[in-house]
Structure formats: structure tokens, C-alpha cells
TITIBA-50161 format. One record per residue (C-alpha): x, y, z; residue in three letters. Coordinates in steps of 0.2 Angstrom, whole numbers, plus 5000, padded with zeros to 4 digits. Layout:
BEGIN
XYZALA
...
//
This chain:
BEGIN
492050304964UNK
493250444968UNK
495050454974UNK
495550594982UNK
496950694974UNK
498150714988UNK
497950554997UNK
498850464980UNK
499650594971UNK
498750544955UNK
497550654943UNK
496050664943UNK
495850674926UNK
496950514923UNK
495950404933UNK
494350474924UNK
495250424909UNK
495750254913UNK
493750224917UNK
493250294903UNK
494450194891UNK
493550044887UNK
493550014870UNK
495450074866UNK
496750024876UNK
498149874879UNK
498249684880UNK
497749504887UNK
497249354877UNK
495449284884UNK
495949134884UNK
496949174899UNK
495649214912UNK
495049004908UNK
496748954914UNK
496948844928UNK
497548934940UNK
499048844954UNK
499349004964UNK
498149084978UNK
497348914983UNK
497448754985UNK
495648694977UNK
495648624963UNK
494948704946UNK
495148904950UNK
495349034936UNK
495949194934UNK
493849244933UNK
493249154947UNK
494649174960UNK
494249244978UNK
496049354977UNK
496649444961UNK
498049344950UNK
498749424937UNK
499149314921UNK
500749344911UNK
500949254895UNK
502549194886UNK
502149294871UNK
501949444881UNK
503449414891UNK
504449404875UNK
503649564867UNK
504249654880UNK
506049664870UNK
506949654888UNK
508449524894UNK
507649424908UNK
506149404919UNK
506249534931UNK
506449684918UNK
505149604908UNK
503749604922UNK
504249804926UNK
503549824911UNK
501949684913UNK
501349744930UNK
501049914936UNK
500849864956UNK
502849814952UNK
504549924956UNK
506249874949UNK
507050034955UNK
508650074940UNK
510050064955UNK
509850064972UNK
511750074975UNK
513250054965UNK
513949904974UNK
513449724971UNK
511449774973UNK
511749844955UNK
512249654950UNK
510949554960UNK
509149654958UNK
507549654965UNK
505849714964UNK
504549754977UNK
502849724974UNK
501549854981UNK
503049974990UNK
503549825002UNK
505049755002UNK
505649634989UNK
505949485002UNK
504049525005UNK
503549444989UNK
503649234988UNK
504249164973UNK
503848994966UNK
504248894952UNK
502848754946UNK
502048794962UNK
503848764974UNK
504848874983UNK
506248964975UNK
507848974985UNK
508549174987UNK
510149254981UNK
511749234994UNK
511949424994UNK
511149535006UNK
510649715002UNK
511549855015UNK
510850015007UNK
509050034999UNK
508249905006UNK
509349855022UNK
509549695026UNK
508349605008UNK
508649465003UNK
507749384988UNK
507649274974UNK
508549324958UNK
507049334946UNK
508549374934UNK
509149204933UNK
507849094927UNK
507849064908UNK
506449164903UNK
506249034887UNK
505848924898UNK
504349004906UNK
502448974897UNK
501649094909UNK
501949184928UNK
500249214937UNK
500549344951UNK
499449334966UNK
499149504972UNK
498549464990UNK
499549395007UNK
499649205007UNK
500749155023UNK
499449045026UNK
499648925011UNK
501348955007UNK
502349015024UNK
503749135025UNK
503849285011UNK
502149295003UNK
501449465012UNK
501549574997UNK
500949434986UNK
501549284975UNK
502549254960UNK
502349094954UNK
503149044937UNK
502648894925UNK
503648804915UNK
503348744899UNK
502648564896UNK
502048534879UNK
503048484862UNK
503348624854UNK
504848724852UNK
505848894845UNK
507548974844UNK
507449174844UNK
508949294845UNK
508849494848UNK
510049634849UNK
509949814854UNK
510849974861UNK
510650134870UNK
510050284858UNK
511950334861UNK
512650194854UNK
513450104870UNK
512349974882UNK
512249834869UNK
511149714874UNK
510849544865UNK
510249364869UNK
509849194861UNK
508649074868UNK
508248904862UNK
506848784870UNK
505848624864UNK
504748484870UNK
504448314868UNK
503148184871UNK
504048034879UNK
502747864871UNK
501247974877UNK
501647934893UNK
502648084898UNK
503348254893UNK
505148334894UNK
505448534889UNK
507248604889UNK
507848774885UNK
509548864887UNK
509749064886UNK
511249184884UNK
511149364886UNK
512449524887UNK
512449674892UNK
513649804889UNK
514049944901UNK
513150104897UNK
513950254905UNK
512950414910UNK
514050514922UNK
514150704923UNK
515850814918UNK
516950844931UNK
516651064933UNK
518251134923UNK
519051214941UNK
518851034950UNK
520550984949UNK
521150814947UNK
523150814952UNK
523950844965UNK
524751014964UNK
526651084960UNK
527251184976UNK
527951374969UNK
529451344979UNK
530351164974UNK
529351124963UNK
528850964974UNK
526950884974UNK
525750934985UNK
523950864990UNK
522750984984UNK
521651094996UNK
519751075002UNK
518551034986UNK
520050994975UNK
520551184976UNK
522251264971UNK
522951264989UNK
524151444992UNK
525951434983UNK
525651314972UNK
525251314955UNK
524051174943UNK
524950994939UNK
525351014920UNK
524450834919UNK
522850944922UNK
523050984903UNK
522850824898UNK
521650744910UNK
520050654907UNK
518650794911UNK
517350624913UNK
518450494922UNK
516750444932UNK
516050264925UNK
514650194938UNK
513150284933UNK
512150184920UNK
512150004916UNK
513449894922UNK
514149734911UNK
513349544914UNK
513449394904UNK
512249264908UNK
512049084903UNK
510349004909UNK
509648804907UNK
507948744911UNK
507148564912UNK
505248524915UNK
504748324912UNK
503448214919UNK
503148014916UNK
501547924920UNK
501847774930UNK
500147724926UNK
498447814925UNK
498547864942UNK
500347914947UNK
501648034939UNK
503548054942UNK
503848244940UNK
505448334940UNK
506348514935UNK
507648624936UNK
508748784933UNK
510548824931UNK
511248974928UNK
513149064926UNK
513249254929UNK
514949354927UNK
514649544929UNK
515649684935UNK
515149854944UNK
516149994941UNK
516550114957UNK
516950284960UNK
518450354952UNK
520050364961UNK
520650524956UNK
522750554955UNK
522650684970UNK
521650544982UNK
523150424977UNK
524550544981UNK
523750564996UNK
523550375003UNK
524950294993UNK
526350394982UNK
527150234975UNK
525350194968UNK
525350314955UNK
527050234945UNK
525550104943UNK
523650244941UNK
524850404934UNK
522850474930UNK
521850394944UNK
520950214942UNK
519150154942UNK
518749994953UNK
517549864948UNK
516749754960UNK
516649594951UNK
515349434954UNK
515549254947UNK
513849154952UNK
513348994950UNK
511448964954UNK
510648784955UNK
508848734956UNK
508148554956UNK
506448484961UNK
505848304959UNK
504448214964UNK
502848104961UNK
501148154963UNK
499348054961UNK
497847984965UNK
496847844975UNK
495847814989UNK
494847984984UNK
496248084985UNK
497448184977UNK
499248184982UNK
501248264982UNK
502648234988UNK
504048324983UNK
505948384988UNK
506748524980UNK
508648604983UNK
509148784977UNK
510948844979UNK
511749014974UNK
513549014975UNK
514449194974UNK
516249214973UNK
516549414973UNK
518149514967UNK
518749674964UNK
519749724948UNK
520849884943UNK
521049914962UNK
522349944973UNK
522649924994UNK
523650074999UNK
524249975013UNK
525449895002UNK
527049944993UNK
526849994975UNK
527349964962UNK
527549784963UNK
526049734973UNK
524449664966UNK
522949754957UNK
521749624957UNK
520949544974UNK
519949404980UNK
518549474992UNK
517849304996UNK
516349194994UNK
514449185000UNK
513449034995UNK
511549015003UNK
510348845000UNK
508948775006UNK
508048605006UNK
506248595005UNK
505348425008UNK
503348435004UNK
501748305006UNK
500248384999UNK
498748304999UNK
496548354994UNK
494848284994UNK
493148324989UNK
491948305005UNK
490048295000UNK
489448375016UNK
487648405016UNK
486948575012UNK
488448645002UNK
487948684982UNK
489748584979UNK
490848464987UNK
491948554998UNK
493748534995UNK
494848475011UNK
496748495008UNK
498048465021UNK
500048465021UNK
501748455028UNK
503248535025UNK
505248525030UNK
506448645027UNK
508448655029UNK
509348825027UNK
511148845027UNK
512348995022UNK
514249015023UNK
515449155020UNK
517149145016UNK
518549265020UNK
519549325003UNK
521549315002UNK
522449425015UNK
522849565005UNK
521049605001UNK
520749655018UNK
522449685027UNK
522449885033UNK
521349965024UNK
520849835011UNK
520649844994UNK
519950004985UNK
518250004982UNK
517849834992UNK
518749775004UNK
518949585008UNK
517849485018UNK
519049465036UNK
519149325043UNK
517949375059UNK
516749395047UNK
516649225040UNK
515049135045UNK
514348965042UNK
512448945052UNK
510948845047UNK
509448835053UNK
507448715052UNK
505848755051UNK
504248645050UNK
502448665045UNK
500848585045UNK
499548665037UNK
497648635030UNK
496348725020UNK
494248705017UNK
493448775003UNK
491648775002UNK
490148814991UNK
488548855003UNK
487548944990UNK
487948934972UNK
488349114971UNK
489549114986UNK
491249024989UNK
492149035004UNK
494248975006UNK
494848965023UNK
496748895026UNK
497748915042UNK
499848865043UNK
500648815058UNK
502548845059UNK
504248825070UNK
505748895067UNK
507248835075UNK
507948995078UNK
506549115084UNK
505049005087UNK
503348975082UNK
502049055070UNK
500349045064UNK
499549125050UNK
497949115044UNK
496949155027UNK
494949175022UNK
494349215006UNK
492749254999UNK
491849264983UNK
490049304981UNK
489349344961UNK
488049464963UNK
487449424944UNK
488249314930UNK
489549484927UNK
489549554944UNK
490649484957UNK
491249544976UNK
492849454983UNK
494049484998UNK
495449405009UNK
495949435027UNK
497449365031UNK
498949365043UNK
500749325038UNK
502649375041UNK
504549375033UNK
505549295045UNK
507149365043UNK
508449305031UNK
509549155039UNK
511149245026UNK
510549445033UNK
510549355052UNK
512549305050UNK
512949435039UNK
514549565047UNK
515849675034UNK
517349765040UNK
517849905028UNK
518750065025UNK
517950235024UNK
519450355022UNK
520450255034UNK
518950235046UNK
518350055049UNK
516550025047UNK
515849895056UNK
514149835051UNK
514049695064UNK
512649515069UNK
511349575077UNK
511749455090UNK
513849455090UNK
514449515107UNK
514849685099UNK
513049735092UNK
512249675108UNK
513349785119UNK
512949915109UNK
511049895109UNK
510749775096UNK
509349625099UNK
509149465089UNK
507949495074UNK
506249485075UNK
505049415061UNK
504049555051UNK
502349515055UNK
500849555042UNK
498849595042UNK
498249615027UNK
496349635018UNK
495949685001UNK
494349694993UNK
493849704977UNK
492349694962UNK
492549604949UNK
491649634932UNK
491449564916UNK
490049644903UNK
490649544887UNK
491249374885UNK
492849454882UNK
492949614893UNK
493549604912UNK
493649734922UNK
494249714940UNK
494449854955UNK
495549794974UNK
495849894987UNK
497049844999UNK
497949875016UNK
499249785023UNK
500049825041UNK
501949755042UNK
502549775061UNK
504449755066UNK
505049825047UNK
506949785044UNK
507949915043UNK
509749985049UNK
510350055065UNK
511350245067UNK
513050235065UNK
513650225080UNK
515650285083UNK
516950405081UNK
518250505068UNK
519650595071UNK
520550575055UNK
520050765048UNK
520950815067UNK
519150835074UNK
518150725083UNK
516650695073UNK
515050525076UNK
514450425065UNK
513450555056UNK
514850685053UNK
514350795066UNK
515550865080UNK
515550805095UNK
516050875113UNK
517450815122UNK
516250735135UNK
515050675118UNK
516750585112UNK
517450515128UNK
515750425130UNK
515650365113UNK
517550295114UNK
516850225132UNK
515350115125UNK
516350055108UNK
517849995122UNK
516449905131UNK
515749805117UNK
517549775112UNK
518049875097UNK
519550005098UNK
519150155093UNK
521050205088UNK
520950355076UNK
519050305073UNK
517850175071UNK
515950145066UNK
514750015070UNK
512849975066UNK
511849815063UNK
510349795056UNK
508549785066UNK
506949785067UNK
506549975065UNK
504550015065UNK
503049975056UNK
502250025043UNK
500350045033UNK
500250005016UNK
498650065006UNK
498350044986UNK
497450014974UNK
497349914958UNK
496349924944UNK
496349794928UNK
495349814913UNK
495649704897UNK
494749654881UNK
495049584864UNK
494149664845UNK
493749644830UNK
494349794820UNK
494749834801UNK
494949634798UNK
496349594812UNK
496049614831UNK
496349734843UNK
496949654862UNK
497049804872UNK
497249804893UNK
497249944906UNK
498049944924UNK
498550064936UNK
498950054954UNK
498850174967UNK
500050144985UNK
500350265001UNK
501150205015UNK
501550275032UNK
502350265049UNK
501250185062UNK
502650145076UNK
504550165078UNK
505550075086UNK
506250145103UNK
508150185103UNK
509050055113UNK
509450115132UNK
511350105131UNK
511150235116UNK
509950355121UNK
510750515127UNK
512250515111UNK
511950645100UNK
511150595081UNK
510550415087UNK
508950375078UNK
507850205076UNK
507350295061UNK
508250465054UNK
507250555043UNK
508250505027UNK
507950305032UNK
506150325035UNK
505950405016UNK
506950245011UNK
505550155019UNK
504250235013UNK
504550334998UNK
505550214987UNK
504150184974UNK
503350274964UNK
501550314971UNK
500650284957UNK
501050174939UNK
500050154925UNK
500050034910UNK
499150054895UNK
499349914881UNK
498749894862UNK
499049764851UNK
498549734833UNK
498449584825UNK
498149574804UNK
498849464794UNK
500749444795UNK
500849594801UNK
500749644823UNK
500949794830UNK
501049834848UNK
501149994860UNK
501350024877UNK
501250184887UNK
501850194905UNK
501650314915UNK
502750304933UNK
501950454946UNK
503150574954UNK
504650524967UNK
504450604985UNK
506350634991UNK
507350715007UNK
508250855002UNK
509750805016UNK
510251015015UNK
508651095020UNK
507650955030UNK
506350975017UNK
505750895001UNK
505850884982UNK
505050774969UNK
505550694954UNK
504250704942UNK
503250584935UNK
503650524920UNK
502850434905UNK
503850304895UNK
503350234876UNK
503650064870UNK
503350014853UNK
503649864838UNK
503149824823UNK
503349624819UNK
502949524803UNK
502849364800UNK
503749294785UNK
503049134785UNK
502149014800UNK
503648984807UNK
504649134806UNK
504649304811UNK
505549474812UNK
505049614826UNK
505849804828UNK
505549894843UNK
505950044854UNK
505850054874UNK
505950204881UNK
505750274862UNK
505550454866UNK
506950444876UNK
506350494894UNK
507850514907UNK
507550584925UNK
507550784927UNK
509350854937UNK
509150884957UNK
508751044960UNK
510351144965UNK
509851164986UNK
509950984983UNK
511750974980UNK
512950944995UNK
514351104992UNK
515750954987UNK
514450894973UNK
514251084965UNK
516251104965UNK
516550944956UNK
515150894945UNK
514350974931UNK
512650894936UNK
511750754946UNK
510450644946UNK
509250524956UNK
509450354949UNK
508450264963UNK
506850294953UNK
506050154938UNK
506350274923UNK
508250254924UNK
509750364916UNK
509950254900UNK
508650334891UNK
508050234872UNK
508550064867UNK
508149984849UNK
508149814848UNK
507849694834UNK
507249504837UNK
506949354821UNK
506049204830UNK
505849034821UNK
504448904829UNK
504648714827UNK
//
């Protein structure tokens, strides 16, 4: 088969390479394919081999080799159709994380725990991926975990809201076994520690049941890679030649005329900047699995998460000169400037119980789970210039958000002998209910009084929320064997939401083995993301230079007179075909094509407003505006209710456009005999392009003011450029005696980016990383592992200079794109002992 070059931006010779690999490459235990699979279909007895959709199998063990904190680092590493971008912003995205699967949004991708619906973070993302919000993969105690299978296919139809991209679905442990395993590691450069300690075991209750618990805690130290302030960038303000008094310094941090350089200047911090790199966390994680038979028939089942973040973000610096300017009392308190750290303390609870069984000829679940996430945010080291200092506070409350949901499910399935089928067909039919509720909490007044606190300003008290909403489903599925050879899934999901209405989805799968090791499958499949209930009653007030910037509901009196409409759900079509084949008992080799059409893509309004603090009328963009531009843009804020003052800027988010995604992903795997030990090697690359098929029109009440856009160019690249368009994996791990060795190569494809100054583009380029550890075991039980990630310490190449606004060149000594998967860190070593009971 050939790809073309320039439709994925991928080597030819790399994809010939990849083929032709087939003996020496990386990883996958065998064993694996024969798992019983509980993701992608609700029949019974389905593996990885003979699935109709591709599911990927990611062991403990390979989890655990991967030398990284938490889940959702770890499976960067495991799957290449996977993007954890290193920082999308600063703020609090750089606490709470997410991944997109196949260049869709993160929310795109459903996440389940023993086969339930896991509950999302209560932060919603504003920059990056506008308006997201998903689980934290980061808080489930990977100890906990035996495997994650990740379906790689839509499945709205069996699962509902969420699972366009795909499915994550991760399995607890259940059997009586047990460990206690502790690593520790840091940067090349000696800052970014990282360590963690995990403990886990099992128990058989009187043969009758089972109970598995674990509990994790990991750190990570900040790791700091800003760029020098350039020598002339000053940082105080200046001494006038003719009193000797201070003076705020000119455009750029110049020397303004008659005035001389702040003697501080001698002693100042040429790197004060802190909030490029790795911020700190400390996480503390519990997990719980357990079933008891009732009797030979019924089961009582139940499990849970807990988990306690604490991490804080550093912000920009606040340089002495920008204090003399907005508060001079402030620097008896920050003589040489301040860094702000947006602070989170999260507590994250999940718990599902139920009992499932058999009778009557069939199989049945019922079910109710909870999830909660409960954020309350600060800011430290800060300041609000509105108050008097010395003597006011530093430290501020911003507020709280909390988000949960209730699930209630009644599974049930059957085998039908319908006459002419090769098998029984398998009937399986279900209902679900399901409660959402999220609440936002204003912070203490000084947080958000005038200006509001440095950095992050308090949640006001007209931005406090508290909205919930329903939704019921009934859905049903058929799978059936007509010929031996061929099987056939079909499901369908009907749906009501209380808030925007009904949906349907439907899902049919086909599998057809055209020898023993030749098999064709594909899925067609409808779906959609209904739009997050904490995004919907999201609104935050802050302070841009003096400035408010509104980001208002979507359906708040103020967004709708200034265009805005209730959101919409994204709405999916997807098919994917593929070949599946497996020469060897042992070797499996797997090809998918995909394409999946996501209409009404989320995304955030132009700014829409006016500034006049530099003396000059400028919108939303920065751009100057007429008299007649300004007085209509003062006219239409006044009619939705806002006072423009000396300036104001709104937006909201929206439904923005749609989109086409195509890929493709290729798997091959196999385990050797070599030299005595054995040789596990795996290969996997995926390939993804996705385009503009529609934009949404520019609301009437805005079209005519200048720089409005549904989609500018910058926001479409957000959209559309923010993974990398091709990743590839390659794995080998050796096995002799005590001794295992394991090496991975990764290779993330090149980064298309705007360059903002010349309307054209520039690429990062493609990278590949190493990964590598040596492990011996020193007796059954007991083992010790080195490793290296990143070990030949790859870091993303400077912007080019045209890239550069003019105030970046005249302060920095450099810059970078962080948005990308490689990251500014660089190396990390780690050293991890493991002790099974």
C-alpha cells in the first residue's frame, strides 16, 4: 500500500521501514490478544484477535516500565494514535491535563473504569482546547490498574456521550497477589524530582469473593526552563537625571530620555521568569475492587477511587517597573518584582456498586455509580493593586468548582438460536439514568475587588453558578454469526437530554476472516459530545492591564446580545476499516484506516470590546479602530449590558465549524526465542490530517466590526494542527534470566504553527525520543530497574526569529513552542526496586 508523502507529512522510507521490521522491533505479551475483552461490544467472549474494531491492550507491567508518575504520561508513551501536549497554557490546564486521541478533542474520548463511566475534572479549559472538559486520567492510582484496553473506533452507540474519538476503559485488579514498588528520578539538570511509592494486594474472601486495594503517592518538583532576560531589558523603574525621583521606564523596558538605570539593575535577577517547565504536584491516590458471590448465580460487586492533589503553577513574573507602575506602596512588600502561583487543592471521589447474574437464560447488571471532583483554587505570592500596601494580603482565595454525576445502569444479554446463524446470536438490551450537577463558588472579596488578584483573579459573585441537568437512554444490540467466517454487531442508543433534547446513535461492525490469518473488519458509526454541563455555566471576570475580560454563558443575557446561541452537541460520523493479520501463532499485524466527520466543533468566539487604557481606542484584537468603529462597538457592549468605561472585552464559547479527521494506524507485535531469553518486540505508528469542512457563520449583530471571526486563522490552527501528524513507537524487550532489558524509540512528526507576524507558517521539527532500562531481578520477588526517558536529551528547536513579536526579541534571550509532546525538560533518570508478595 503507499501513502503519499505530502497528504501525512511522513517518510516514505519510514513507513517502508516500519513494514519491513518484522522480526526486530518492540513489545506485547501474546497472551494479551486471548484476553477477554469488555470494551467495543457488548457480546460476550471477544478478544483483542477477533474483534470487529481495533482495541488496544496495555498491560500493568508495561505501564509500570514506562518509568512515568501516572496513567496519562504512561500511555503517551504506550500509544502512538495518543497526544499529551507538554503545556497548552500556563494557568490551571498545566495542573489538570488531557490527552486527545486521534487529533480530537480530549472530551472526544470516553473513559471508563471496569466498564462504567468515569466522571470529568470540574475545570474547564479556555485556551488550547476551548471549552474541554474531561476526566483526569492523572488521578487514578495506576497500581491499581491490571490492564487499559483502548478502543480505537466511535461507540456513542453502546456507551452514549463522549466516545467519538474512541474508548479508554481501565481495569482494576481482582486476583490475590500483591507488590510495594517505589521510584525516584530527576531532570538531566538536577531539578524536576519526581518520585512515587505504590502499594497494592488482593485477597480471596472464603472462595467466595475477592477484594484488591492499592494506595499511591507521587511528587513532582518544579523544573524550570525559562530563557534570560536580553542584558538591555530593564527591570526597575528608572531614576529621573533631575530629582533623582522614579520614573516608569519607556516602551520595551527602555531607558526613557533624562533618566539614568536603577542602581537595583546591578543586582537584579537576569532569569526571574519560573513558568516554563514542569510545575510542582503531590498526589495521593486509593483504589478498591471487590466482588462476593451470593451464590453460584449472583454477585455483589463494587469499587472505587480517591484521590488528593495539591499543585502550584507559577505565572509570569511581575517585574519591579510593572509594580511601580500599578501600585508604589507594593514594592515596600516585591522590592525585585514577585512571581504568582496559581494554586489547586482537589479532592476527587469515585464509587460504583452493584450486583450482576444469571437466570432465566440471561445475563444481567445493575449498577449505580457517583464521581465528584472538588477544586478549591488560590493564588500565592500575589498581590491586588487595588489595595493599600504594605499591610494588605498576599495570599487569595479564588474560589471553588466542584462537578459530579450519578449514573444508574440495567444491563441485560441472551443468546438467541435463530435458525440459519453459524452461532447463537447474542441480544443485549439496556437502560441508563444519569444526574449531572456543577457549582461555582465566588472566592473572598479581595480576590476579585478592582482589578483582582495578580495573575488570577477571584471568581465574582456574578459568576457563581450552580445547574444541573438529566439525561436518559435505552439502548440494544445483535450480534450475529450467519457464516462461520463473518460476524456482524449492530447496536443503536436512544437518548434525552434535559437541556438540548434528544439523540440517536447508531453502531455496525463487521468481521469477515478471509483464511485462518487473514481478516477484514469495519465499523460505521454515528455519535456526539454533548457539551459539558460545567463549560455550559462557565463565566470569569479578570484583569488584562486594567481591562475586564469577560468570557460570558453562552446563554447569559449578555453573550446572547452580543450574538451568542445555546451550545450545540458536536455530532460525529465515523468509519474505519481495517485488515487484520496474523502469520505466526505469535505475530499480529494489524492495518485501520479511518475518517471521522465532527460537525458544530467547540471552540471560542472573537473578542469582542474596546481599550483605551494606552490613550487609543483599540478592539478586542489590538487593532485601532475608527471613531465611528469604537462608538459602535461601545453601542452594542451598552446594549447587552456591559459598561465599556475605559475598556471591556467579552466572548463566549460556541460552536465554531466542522472538521474531517483522517488517519491511520498500524500495529505489529510478536514475541522470540533469541540467544536463550526472549525477545517481545511491537511496532505502531499512526498517521492523522484533519481539515476545515464548514465554519460557522459570524453572528448578525457582529458582522460589519472589524477583526470578527467565527474562526481567525490562529484558532483554526488550534483546531487543526495541535498534534503532531504522525507518531511512531517502536519497542524491544529482552528477557534472560534475572536480567530484562527494554528500549523504546519514538518518533513525534513535525509541528505545523502560525507564525502571528507574517500570516505564514513554520514547523517544529519532528523529533525522535529514546527510552531505555536495564532491570534485574534479585530474587523472585524482588527487583531493581534503571532507566532513562528522553535519554539523549531531545528538547524542542528555538522559534525562528520572524516568529518573535518585537516585545519578545527586546526581552528574552530566546523562545520556544511548548504546546508540542516532546516538552522543554529534556532527560530524566529514574531508579525503581519492586517487591511482589
Amino acid at each position: 500500500m503507499s501513502v503519499p508523502q505530502h497528504r501525512f507529512g511522513l517518510p516514505r522510507r519510514t513507513i517502508l521501514a516500519l513494514l519491513l521490521m518484522q522480526p526486530m522491533l518492540a513489545m506485547a505479551q501474546a497472551e494479551e490478544a486471548q484476553t477477554v475483552l469488555v470494551t467495543g461490544a457488548r457480546a460476550s467472549g471477544r478478544t483483542a484477535d477477533n474483534s470487529a474494531a481495533p482495541v488496544d491492550i496495555i498491560s500493568a507491567q508495561q505501564l509500570q516500565a514506562s518509568g512515568k508518575l501516572n496513567l496519562l504520561e504512561a500511555l503517551d508513551t504506550a500509544l502512538p494514535s495518543f497526544n499529551l501536549p507538554a503545556r497548552v497554557q500556563p494557568d490551571l490546564g498545566s495542573i489538570v491535563r488531557a490527552g486527545q486521541l486521534r487529533n480530537l478533542d480530549p472530551s472526544h474520548t470516553l473513559i471508563l473504569v471496569n466498564g462504567k463511566r468515569r466522571h470529568s475534572t470540574a475545570i474547564v479549559n479556555e485556551d488550547g482546547f476551548p471549552g474541554s472538559v474531561a476526566p483526569d486520567l492523572a488521578l487514578i492510582p495506576t497500581g491499581a490498574i491490571a490492564r487499559v484496553e483502548v478502543l480505537r473506533d466511535g461507540a456513542s452507540a453502546i456507551y452514549g456521550s463522549d466516545a467519538i474519538a474512541g474508548v479508554i476503559n481501565i481495569i482494576l485488579k481482582s486476583d490475590d497477589s500483591g507488590s510495594i514498588s517505589g521510584q525516584t528520578g530527576r531532570s538531566y539538570q538536577g531539578d524536576g524530582s519526581n518520585s512515587y511509592a505504590r502499594i497494592d494486594g488482593g485477597s480471596r474472601l472464603n472462595g467466595q469473593g475477592f477484594l484488591h486495594a492499592s494506595a499511591e503517592f507521587n511528587h513532582q518538583s518544579p523544573a524550570v526552563r525559562n530563557f534570560a532576560l536580553n542584558p538591555g531589558y530593564l527591570s526597575y523603574p528608572a531614576v529621573r537625571n533631575s530629582d533623582g525621583q522614579l520614573v516608569k521606564l519607556g516602551p520595551n523596558n527602555s531607558l526613557p530620555a533624562g533618566a539614568s538605570p536603577n542602581p537595583a539593575e546591578a543586582r537584579r535577577n537576569g532569569n526571574p521568569w519560573r513558568n516554563l517547565g514542569l510545575p510542582e504536584s503531590s498526589t495521593a491516590t486509593f483504589g478498591l475492587n471487590a466482588g462476593y458471590d451470593l451464590n453460584d448465580s449472583v454477585q455483589l460487586y463494587g469499587f472505587g477511587t480517591y484521590a488528593r492533589r495539591d499543585a502550584g503553577s507559577a505565572q509570569n513574573f511581575r517585574l519591579p517597573n510593572t509594580i511601580f507602575n500599578n501600585n508604589k506602596g507594593l514594592l515596600a512588600v516585591y522590592p525585585d518584582g514577585f512571581t504568582p502561583f496559581e494554586t489547586t487543592r482537589e479532592r476527587d471521589f469515585a464509587l460504583t456498586g452493584g450486583v450482576k447474574g444469571q437466570g432465566a437464560g440471561w445475563s444481567w447488571d445493575l449498577s449505580a455509580s457517583y464521581g465528584k471532583d472538588d477544586i478549591d483554587v488560590g493564588v500565592e505570592h500575589s498581590a491586588n493593586y487595588s489595595l493599600t500596601y504594605p499591610g494588605a494580603q498576599t495570599d487569595f482565595y479564588i474560589g471553588n468548582q466542584r462537578y459530579s454525576r450519578s449514573v444508574l445502569n440495567a444491563d441485560a444479554r441472551r443468546p438467541l438460536a435463530l435458525p440459519g446463524l453459524a452461532q447463537p446470536a447474542e441480544l443485549s438490551v439496556g437502560l441508563e439514568y444519569s444526574r449531572e450537577q456543577q457549582r461555582r463558588s465566588a472566592g473572598e472579596p479581595a480576590s476579585y475587588l478592582g482589578g483582582g488578584s495578580s495573575a488570577l483573579s477571584g471568581y465574582r459573585p456574578v459568576d457563581a453558578s450552580d445547574t444541573a441537568r438529566r439525561s436518559h437512554a435505552a439502548y440494544a444490540g445483535l450480534s450475529v454469526q450467519p457464516l462461520p467466517a463473518l460476524l456482524i454487531d449492530a447496536a443503536a442508543r436512544a437518548e434525552r437530554y434535559s437541556d438540548f433534547g434528544n439523540k440517536l446513535s447508531g453502531r455496525l461492525s463487521t468481521r469477515y476472516e478471509l483464511a485462518p490469518a487473514w481478516a477484514l473488519r469495519a465499523t460505521v458509526s454515528n455519535g456526539f459530545h454533548a457539551p459539558s454541563l460545567v463549560t455550559q455555566s462557565y463565566s470569569n471576570t479578570s484583569d488584562h492591564a486594567g481591562v475586564p475580560y469577560l468570557l460570558a454563558q453562552p446563554t447569559s443575557a449578555a453573550a446572547r446580545a452580543l450574538g451568542a446561541q445555546a451550545l450545540k452537541p458536536e455530532q460525529a460520523r465515523s468509519i474505519t476499516a481495517g485488515l487484520v493479520f496474523s502469520p505466526a501463532s505469535s505475530l499480529r499485524l494489524a492495518l485501520d484506516l479511518y475518517q471521522i466527520d465532527v460537525d458544530n466543533r467547540l471552540g471560542v468566539s472573537s473578542e469582542i470590546g474596546i481599550d483605551r487604557s494606552s490613550g487609543i481606542a483599540l478592539d478586542g484584537s489590538g487593532q485601532a479602530l475608527s471613531a465611528q468603529q469604537a462608538a459602535a462597538i461601545e453601542s452594542l457592549l451598552r446594549g447587552a449590558g456591559l459598561t465599556p468605561g475605559n475598556g471591556l472585552v467579552a466572548h463566549y464559547f460556541a460552536n465554531v465549524g466542522d472538521t474531517r479527521t483522517r488517519g491511520l494506524d498500524f500495529t505489529a507485535e510478536d514475541s522470540l526465542k533469541v540467544t536463550g531469553g526472549r525477545l517481545r518486540w511491537s511496532a505502531a505508528l499512526n498517521l492523522n490530517k484533519t481539515t476545515l469542512t464548514g465554519i460557522a457563520p459570524v453572528p448578525a449583530v457582529l458582522q460589519g466590526l472589524p477583526n470578527i471571526d467565527t474562526l481567525n486563522k490562529s484558532a483554526q490552527y488550534e483546531l487543526l494542527y495541535r498534534a503532531p501528524r504522525d507518531k511512531e513507537i517502536l519497542t524491544l524487550a529482552y528477557d534472560q534470566g534475572p536480567w530484562k532489558v527494554q528500549f523504546k524509540e519514538t518518533r513525534y512528526g513535525r509541528l505545523k504553527r502560525l507564525n502571528s507576524n507574517t500570516g505564514g507558517d513554520y514547523y517544529i521539527p519532528a523529533a525522535f525520543v529514546t527510552d531505555a532500562s536495564v532491570g534485574y531481578d534479585i530474587t523472585r520477588q524482588l527487583s531493581l530497574t534503571v532507566g532513562a526517558n528522553n535519554l539523549f536529551n531531545r528538547k524542542p528547536s528555538q522559534l525562528p526569529l520572524d516568529a518573535r513579536s518585537s516585545a519578545n526579541l527586546a526581552q528574552y534571550s530566546g523562545a520556544v513552542d511548548n504546546s508540542g509532546p516532546l516538552g522543554v525538560v529534556g532527560g530524566t533518570w529514574y531508579a525503581r526496586a519492586t517487591l511482589r508478595f
